[in-house]
N, C-alpha and C positions, 0 to 999 in steps of 0.2 A: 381580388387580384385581377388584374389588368391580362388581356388575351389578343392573341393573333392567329393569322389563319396560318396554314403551312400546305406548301404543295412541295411534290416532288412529283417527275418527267424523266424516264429516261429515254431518250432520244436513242429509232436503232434501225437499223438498216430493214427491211418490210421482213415483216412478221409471215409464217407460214397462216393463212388464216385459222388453220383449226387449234392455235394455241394461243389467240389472240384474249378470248374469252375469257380463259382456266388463267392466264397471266394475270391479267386485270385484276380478277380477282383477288390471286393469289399474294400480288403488290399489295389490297387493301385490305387486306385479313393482318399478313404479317404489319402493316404499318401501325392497326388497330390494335393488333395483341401489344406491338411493343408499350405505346403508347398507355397501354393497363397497366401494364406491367412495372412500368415507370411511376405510377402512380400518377399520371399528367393528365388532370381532367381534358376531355375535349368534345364537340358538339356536333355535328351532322357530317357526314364522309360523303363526299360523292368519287365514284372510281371514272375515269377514262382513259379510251385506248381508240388505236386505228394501226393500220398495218405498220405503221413506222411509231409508235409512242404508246407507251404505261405510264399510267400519271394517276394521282390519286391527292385530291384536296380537302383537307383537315378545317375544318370550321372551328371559331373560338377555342383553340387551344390555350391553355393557361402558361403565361410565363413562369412557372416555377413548378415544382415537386407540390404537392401536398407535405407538411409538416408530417410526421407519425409521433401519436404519443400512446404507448401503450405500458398497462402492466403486466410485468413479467415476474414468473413464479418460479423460486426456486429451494433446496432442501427444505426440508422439514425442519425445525428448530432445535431438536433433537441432534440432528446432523453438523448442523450448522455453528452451534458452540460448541468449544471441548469444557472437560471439568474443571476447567478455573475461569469460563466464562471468556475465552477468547472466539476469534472467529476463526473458523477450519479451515482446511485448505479448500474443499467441497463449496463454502460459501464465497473463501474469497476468487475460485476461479469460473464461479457462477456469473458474480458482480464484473469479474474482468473482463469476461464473455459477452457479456451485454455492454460495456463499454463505461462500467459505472464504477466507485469504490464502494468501501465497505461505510463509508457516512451514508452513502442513500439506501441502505438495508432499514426496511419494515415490515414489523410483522403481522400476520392478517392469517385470520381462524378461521380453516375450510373445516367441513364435517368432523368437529370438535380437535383438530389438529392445529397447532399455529406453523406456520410458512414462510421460510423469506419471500421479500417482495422487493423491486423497484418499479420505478415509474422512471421509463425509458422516454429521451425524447430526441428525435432526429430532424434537424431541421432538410427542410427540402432545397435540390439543388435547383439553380436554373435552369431553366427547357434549355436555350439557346448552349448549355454548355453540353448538352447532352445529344442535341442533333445531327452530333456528326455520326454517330452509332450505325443510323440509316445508312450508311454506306456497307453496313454486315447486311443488312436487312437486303439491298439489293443481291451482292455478291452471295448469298444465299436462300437465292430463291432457285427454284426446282425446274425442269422442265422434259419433258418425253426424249427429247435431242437436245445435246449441244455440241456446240462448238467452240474453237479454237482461232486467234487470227492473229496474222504477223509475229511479233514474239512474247506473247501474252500468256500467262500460266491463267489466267480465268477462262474458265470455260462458262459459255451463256448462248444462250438460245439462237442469238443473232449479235454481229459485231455493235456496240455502245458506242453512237456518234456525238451524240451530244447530256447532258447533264442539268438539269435543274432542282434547285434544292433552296427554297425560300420562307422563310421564318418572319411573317411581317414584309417589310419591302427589305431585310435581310439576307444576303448569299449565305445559307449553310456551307464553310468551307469543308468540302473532302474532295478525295479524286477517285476515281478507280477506271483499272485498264487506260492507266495516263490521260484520262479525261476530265477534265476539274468542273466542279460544279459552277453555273451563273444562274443566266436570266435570260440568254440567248435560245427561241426556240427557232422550228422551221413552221415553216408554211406548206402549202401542196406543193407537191415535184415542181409543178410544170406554172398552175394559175395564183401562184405565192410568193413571199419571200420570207426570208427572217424575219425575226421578230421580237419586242422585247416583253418581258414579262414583268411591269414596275410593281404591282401585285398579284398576291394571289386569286382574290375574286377576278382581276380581269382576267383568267385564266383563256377560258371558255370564249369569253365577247374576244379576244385576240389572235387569236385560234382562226376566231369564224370571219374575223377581216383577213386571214389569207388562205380563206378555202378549204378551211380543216373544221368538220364538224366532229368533235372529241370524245362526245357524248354518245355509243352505240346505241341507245336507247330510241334519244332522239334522229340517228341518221337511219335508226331500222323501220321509224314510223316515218319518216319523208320518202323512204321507199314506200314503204305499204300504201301511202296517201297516194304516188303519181302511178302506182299501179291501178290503187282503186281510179283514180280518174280516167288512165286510161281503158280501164273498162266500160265505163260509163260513155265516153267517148266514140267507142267503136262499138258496144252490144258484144262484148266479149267475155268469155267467162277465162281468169288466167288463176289457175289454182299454183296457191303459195307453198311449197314444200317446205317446210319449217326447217330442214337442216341444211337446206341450196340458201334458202333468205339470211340464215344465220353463216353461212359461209360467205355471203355475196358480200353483205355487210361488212364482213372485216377484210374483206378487199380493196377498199374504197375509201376516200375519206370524204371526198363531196359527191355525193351522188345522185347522179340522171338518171330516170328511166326512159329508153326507147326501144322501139321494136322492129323488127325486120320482117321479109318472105323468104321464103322458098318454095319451090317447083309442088305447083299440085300434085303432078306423076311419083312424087315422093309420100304422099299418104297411102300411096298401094301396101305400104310396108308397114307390120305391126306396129299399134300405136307404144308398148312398150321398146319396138327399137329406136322412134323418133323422140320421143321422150327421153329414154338413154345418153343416145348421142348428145341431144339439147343440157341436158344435166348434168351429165359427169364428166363431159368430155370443153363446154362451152361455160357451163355455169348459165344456163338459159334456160328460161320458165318455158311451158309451151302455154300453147294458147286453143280453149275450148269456144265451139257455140254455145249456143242457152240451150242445147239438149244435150251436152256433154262429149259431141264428136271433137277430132281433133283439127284442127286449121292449120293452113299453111304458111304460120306467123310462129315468129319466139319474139320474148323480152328479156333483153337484160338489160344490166347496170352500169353506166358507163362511171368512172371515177375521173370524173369533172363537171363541168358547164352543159350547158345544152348551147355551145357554141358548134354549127357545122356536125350536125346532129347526122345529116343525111347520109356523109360522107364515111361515118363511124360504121351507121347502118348496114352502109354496102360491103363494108370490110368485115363486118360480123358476118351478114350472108353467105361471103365469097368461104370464108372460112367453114362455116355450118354447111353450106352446099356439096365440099370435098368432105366432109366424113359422111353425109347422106349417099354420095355417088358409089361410097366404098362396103356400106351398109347393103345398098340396093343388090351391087353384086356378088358379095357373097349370099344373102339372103336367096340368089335366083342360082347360086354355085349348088348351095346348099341343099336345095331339092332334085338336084341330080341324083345326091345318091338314099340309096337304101338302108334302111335303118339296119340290119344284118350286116353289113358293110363297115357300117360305124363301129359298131361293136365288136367286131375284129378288132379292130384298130385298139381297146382298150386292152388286148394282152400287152400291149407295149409302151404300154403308159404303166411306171411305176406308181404307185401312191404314198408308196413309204419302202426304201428298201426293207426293211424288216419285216415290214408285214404281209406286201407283193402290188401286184397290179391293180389295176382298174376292176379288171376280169375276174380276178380273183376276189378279190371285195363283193362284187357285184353276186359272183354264184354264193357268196356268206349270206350277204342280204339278204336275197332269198328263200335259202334254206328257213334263217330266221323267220323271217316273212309269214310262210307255211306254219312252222311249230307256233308262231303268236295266232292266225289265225286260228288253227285248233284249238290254242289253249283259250280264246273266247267264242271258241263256237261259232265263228262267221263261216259257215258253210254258204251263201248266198257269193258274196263277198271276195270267198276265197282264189277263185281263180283268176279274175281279174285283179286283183293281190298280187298276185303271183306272177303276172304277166309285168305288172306296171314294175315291180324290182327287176326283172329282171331286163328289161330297156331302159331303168329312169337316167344312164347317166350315159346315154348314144349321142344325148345332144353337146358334149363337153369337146367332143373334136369335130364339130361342126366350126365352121370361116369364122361365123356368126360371133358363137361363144369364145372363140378367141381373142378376137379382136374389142367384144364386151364381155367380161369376166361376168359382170354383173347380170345379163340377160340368162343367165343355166338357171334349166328348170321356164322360165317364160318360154324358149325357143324348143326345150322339148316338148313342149304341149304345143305348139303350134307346127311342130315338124311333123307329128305324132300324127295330129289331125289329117294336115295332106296325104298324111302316108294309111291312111285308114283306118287306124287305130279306132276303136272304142274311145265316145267322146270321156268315158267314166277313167279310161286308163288314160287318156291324156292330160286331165284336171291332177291324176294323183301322180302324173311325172312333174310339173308343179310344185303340188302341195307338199312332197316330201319333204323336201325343202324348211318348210314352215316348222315352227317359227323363225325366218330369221334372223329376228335380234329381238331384244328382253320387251318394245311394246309391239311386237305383231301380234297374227294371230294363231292360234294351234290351224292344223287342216281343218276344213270342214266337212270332209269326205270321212267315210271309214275308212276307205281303201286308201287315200292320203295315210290316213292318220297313224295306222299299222305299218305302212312303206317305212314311213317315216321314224317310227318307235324303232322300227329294223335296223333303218341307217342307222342312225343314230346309238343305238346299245352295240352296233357293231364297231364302231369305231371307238367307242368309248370303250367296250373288251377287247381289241385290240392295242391300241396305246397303252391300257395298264397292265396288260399280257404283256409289253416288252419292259416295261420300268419307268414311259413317261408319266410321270403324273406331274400337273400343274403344281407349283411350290410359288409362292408372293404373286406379284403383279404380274408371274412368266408364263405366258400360258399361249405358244405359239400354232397349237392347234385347236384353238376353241372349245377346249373340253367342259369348259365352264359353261358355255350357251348351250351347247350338244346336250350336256346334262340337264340344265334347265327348263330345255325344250322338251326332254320326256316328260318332269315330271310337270310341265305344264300342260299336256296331252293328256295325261296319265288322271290328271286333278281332273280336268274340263269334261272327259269321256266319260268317266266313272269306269273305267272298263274293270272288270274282278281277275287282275294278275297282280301279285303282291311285287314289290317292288324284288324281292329277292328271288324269286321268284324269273324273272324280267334278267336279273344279273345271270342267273344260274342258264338260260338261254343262251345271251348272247357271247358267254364264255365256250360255249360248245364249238365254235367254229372257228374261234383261237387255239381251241386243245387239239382239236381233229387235224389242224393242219400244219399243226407243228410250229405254232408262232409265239405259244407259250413259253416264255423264259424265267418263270419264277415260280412258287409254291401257288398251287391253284387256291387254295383254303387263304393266302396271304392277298392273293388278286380279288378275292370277291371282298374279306376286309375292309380291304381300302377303296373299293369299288361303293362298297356299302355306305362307308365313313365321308365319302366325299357327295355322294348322294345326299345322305341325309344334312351336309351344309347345304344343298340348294334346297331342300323341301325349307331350313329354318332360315333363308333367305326370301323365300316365297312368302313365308309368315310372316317375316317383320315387314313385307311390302304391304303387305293386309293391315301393319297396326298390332299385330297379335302381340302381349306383350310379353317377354321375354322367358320366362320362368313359367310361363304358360307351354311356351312350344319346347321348354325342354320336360317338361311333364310328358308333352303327347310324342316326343321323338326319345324318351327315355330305354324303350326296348325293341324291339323289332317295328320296321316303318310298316310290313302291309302294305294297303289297299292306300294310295296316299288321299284319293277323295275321302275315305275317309279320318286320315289324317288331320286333315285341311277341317272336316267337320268336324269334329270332335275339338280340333283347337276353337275355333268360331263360337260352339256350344260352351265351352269355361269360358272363353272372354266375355260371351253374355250373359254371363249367369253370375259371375264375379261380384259383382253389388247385388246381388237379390237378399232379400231376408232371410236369414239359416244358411245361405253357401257354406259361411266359414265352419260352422256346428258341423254340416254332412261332412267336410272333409275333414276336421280334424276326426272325427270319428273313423274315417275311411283310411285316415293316415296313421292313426293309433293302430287298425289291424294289419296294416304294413311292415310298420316298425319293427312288429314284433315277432312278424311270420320270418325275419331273417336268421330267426334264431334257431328255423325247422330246419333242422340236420338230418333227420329221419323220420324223411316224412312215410305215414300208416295210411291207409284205408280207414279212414273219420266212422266209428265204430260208437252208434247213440246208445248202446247198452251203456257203453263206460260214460256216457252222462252223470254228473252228479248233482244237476239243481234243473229248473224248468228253463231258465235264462239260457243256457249251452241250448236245449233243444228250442226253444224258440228262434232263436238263433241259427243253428241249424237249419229248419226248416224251411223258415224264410228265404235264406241262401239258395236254396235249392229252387222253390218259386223264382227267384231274382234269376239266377242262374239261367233256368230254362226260357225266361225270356227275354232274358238279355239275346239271348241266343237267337230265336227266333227273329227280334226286332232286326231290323234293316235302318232302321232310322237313327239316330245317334244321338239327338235330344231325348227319345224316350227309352235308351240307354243308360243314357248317364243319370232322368229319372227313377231306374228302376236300382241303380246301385245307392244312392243317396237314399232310396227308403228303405235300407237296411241301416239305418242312424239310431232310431231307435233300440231297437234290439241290440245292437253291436253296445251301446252306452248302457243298457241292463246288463248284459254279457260283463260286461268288467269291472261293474260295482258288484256283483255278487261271484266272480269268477277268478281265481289264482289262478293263472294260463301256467306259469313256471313250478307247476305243483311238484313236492317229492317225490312222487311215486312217477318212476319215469316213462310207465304203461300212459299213464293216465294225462301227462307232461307231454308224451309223442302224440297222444291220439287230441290235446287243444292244439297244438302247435300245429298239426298237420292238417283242423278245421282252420286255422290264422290263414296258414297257406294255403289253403282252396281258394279262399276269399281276396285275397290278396292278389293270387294270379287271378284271377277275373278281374278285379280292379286296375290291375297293371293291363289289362288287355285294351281299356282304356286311357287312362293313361296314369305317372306316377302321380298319384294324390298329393304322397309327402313330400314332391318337388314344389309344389306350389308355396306360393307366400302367404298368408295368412296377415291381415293387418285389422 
């Protein structure tokens, strides 16, 4: 069969850049699924985008359908004739079903049964009759926001300027949002024109004669190339932030890099607030020496030519130098006052009408604070603990942290400082913070780390003290990260508070002050239930594979390190020789301990063979050092060598004996054994292959 390439383009007013990416994508996923799904063989895909264009070009696609020829199997033959040898209704609406009569009926002998059969055959349609479909495929794609324009019932991410849709040097005709498909594209705003598109390979090469490089891949390395040059150029070190490079990128479609100054007298000021301002406020790289201090230079990306470069420069600076000017003075507002002062000021900040203030949150945290301390014994620890909760959130109605949302937590640790804090309690007004988002890092402080466990369970006992709780992609207070972050603190410290444990705390200061509105036994449930999604979320980032982590999250989570270990210990032990033997052994005394309704006091007089008391016994060695052990590989070896004995135990053993003395007191050894094994985790959840 003879093939063409196919592209499609939808031309659209500039893209927000953070959906510039997930769009592309998301164009070449659905174009690929269809294209399966049609049965239309096709050959190498390449996706592009830029702030104004989704396009995605199909290499060797097949003019037609694949042909289908398959056999299909229907009644038994039994079914299928009556007793004078006609054909039933069962066969003939078999045959009708598949599109055949009762002449193409054969019969064909499964596992000593004969079976109607035919042999179906569909011939395949033409691609070209089938490409106008791709106009669902647009009109059904997804996006975070959309929009509405003129008087258009489609709603899409951004208004649809133009249309291409080409099959060969073929117009795919369709329209949507009254835009009909050609060959007509655009070029850059400003260094372009239209353009025509007589194929689809010239996609790309026609694009880049009017200044649109279409390819994100190749416009995000011509950025990284004039950066590295200009490093090279000047002795400058300019660190890449992967998520500013990947925004700049889809801001742009022909891109320059150059750089500008600003006033020495502006490094007096944290390098986190130069940096801030350069990054979230300009989309500006900063710029280090080779010992990693900051300079009084940024880079960015201009979207065009390096025409009149100088003049760009200056109109970046003028702009960067008014939020530095605005920085500078709050920053020197800012150490006027007294941290005592600030902290006034949070009675009057709500946080959440339901739950109260700033103030009010903050004396929770602490209280927290103190009872976590205690309960891991940081007596060293603890009072600087206790300080740092109870100032970490004074820098929130500072000029500073207003004006950058993004700088709390950096400006309290640096307010902290001038203000004479302990340098240990200003690191953990910071670190509370941490992690976050999903690749930071936990604290690396104790006193971080605990602030932090505090916040965080506080707020998470709060929201499910009033009834929010996260439901689909809606989770407008972060409870999913907030969650995460504990039990990534919780995994990394190893500290010994059991995860329920940790809930039954931070509900304490929802109950006491009257912000509980639901069944306290029903808030830690779901407090539990939603926990334990982020510990098997943490798992599948490990690899851990799935029937594993629901074995080690089967009954109470614990200690989550050692959750975290114990699933690590089966994923490695999974292929060893005997795995499968120890657990079905360990999953056979499981099974059958569910059946212990009254459970006895394991009584080895009522022994009736050497196997029960060997058995026995061993348990009880296993037991006591299972217990003792700390380690969880030599745990899990120490239940696995009760394999033996457990497999003599029930070649010579009737557990469900009649005599129901005798019946309670096996049943009730099943369940000794079993809850030790469950303490690791459920054996008989695992898969066995």
């Amino acid at each position: 069969m003879s093939k063409r390439d196919l592209l499609l383009e939808i031309g659209l007013e500039e893209l927000p850049a953070r959906f510039v990416t997930a769009s592309m994508k998301q164009l070449s996923d659905k174009v690929q699924q269809w294209l399966t799904e049609k049965a239309i063989e096709f050959g190498t895909v390449e996706a592009f985008s830029t702030p104004r264009r989704l396009a995605v070009l199909v290499k060797d696609v097949e003019e037609s359908q694949k042909d289908i020829e398959e056999e299909a199997k229907g009644p038994a033959k039994k079914i299928a004739l009556d007793s004078e040898g006609n054909w039933s209704k069962a066969a003939l609406g078999f045959v009708r079903g598949q599109g055949m009569t009762s002449e193409d009926i054969y019969f064909k002998e499964l596992k000593g049964v004969e079976y109607v059969h035919v042999n179906k055959f569909i011939k395949g349609q033409q691609t070209v009759q089938l490409l106008s479909e791709l106009a669902e495929i647009i009109s059904g794609m997804t996006f975070p926001k959309n929009m509405r324009w003129a008087n258009q019932e489609l709603r899409f991410v951004r208004p649809i300027k133009w249309l291409i849709a080409l099959f060969g040097n073929e117009i795919v005709p369709f329209s949507i949002a009254d835009v009909e498909t050609g060959r007509e594209t655009k070029g850059h705003r400003f260094l372009g024109n239209s353009a025509i598109i007589e194929q689809p390979e010239r996609y790309e090469d026609t694009l880049m004669e009017q200044f649109v490089m279409a390819d994100p891949d190749k416009r995000r390395q011509v950025i990284l190339d004039q950066i590295k040059e200009l490093e090279q150029e000047k002795g400058w070190i300019i660190p890449v932030d992967e998520d500013l490079l990947e925004e700049v990128n889809n801001l742009v479609e022909y891109p320059t890099v150059l750089f500008g100054h600003f006033e020495e007298e502006f490094l007096e000021l944290p390098a986190e607030v130069l940096i801030t301002s350069m990054k979230e406020h300009q989309r500006y790289f900063p710029v280090k020496d080779q010992e990693g201090n900051l300079l009084a230079y940024f880079v960015t990306v201009r979207n065009g030519d390096d025409r009149h470069l100088d003049k760009v420069s200056k109109g970046n600076e003028k702009v960067l130098r008014a939020r530095l000017s605005d920085a500078a003075f709050f920053y020197k507002e800012d150490q006027k006052k007294e941290i005592s002062d600030a902290l006034k000021k949070l009675d009057s900040i709500v946080y959440h009408e339901e739950i109260g203030t700033l103030a009010e949150k903050t004396a929770r945290v602490t209280e927290v604070t103190g009872a976590l301390a205690d309960a891991l014994n940081l007596k060293a620890e603890k009072e600087m603990a206790l300080r740092t909760a109870a100032i970490a959130k004074f820098d929130l109605v500072s000029n500073m942290v207003y004006e950058f949302p993004e700088l709390q937590g950096y400006m309290g640790e640096k307010y902290a400082l001038l203000k004479g804090e302990a340098k240990e309690v200003a690191a953990a007004i910071n670190e509370h913070y941490m992690p976050r988002h999903a690749d930071d890092d936990v604290p690396p402080s104790v006193i971080g780390a605990v602030v932090s466990l505090a916040e965080k369970i506080d707020t998470l006992s709060s929201f499910f003290a009033i009834g929010v709780i996260p439901t689909g992609s809606q989770d407008p207070y972060a409870l999913r990260r907030q969650a995460s972050g504990v039990v990534q603190i919780l995994a990394e410290k190893k500290w010994n508070i059991s995860l329920e444990e940790l809930i039954v705390l931070g509900l304490k200061g929802p109950e006491s002050k009257g912000i509980l509105k639901r069944d306290l036994e029903e808030v830690k449930a779901d407090m539990f239930t939603f926990f334990k999604a982020r510990v098997k979320h943490m798992l599948q980032e490990q690899q851990i594979r799935y029937d594993l982590i629901d074995a080690v999250l089967f009954n109470e989570i614990g200690y989550i390190h050692s959750i975290v270990e114990r699933a690590h210990v089966l994923d490695a032990k999974k292929e060893e020789a005997g795995f499968k033997e120890s657990l079905e052994a360990l999953s056979r005394v499981m099974n059958i301990a569910v059946k212990c309704d009254n459970q006895v006091t394991v009584d080895p007089a009522a022994f009736e063979n050497d196997q029960e008391n060997a058995l026995y016994v061993k348990y009880q060695k296993v037991a006591m050092r299972y217990m003792e052990s700390k380690d969880e590989n030599e745990r899990f070896e120490e239940l696995v060598s009760l394999q033996s004995e457990i497999e003599s135990y029930f070649e010579n053993t009737m557990v469900m004996a009649e005599d129901e003395a005798i019946r309670n007191n096996r049943l009730s050894l099943m369940k000794e054994i079993s809850d030790l094994v469950a303490g690791f985790a459920a054996m008989n959840k695992i898969i066995l292959t």
